[in-house]
N, C-alpha and C positions, 0 to 999 in steps of 0.2 A: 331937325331930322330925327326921327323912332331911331330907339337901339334894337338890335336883335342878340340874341344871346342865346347862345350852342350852350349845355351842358351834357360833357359825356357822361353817362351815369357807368358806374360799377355795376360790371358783368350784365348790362342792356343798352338800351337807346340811345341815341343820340335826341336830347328833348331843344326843342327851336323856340321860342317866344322872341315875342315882340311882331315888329312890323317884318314881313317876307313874304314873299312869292316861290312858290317849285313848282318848277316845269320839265319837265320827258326832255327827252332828246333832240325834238323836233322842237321845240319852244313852246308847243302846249302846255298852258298853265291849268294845274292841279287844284278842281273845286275844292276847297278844304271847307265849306258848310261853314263862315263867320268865324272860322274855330283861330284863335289869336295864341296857341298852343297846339302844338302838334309833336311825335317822338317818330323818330326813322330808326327804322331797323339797322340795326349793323350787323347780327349772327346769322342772315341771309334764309333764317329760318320763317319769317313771315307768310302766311297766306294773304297779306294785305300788302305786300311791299310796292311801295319803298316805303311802307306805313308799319311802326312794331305792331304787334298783334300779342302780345308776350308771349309767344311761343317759344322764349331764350331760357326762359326759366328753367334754373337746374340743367341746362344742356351749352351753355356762353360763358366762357369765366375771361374776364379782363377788369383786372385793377388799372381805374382812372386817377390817375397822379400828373397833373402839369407838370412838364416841363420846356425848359428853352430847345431851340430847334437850334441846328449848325448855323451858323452864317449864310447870306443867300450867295449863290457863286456869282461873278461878275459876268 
């Protein structure tokens, strides 16, 4: 089975690689033109979205630093 692998980047996108699929609300899946990398907007400022566009530039500040999440509730 392909990995995929999210990297949130500092102060923009969220970039996706590997094996994936996105699809809209309705389950239409999203041509992505062969592209095995693609970055989703997160500062909601895209004219391409749910695609970056880098229109965050200078206008999006978020330090990405993992961390652990609570516990999941029962």
């Amino acid at each position: 089975m392909a990995t995929t692998k999210i990297t949130v980047n500092s102060n923009g996108s969220l970039r996706v690689e590997g094996d994936f699929e996105i699809v809209d609300k309705n389950g239409n899946v999203y041509d992505l033109g062969g592209r095995e990398v693609i970055s989703i907007c997160r500062c909601g400022m895209s004219q391409n979205k749910p695609f970056c566009d880098g229109s965050h530039k200078g206008h999006f500040e978020h330090e990405a630093v993992a961390f652990s999440l609570p516990p999941k509730k029962p």
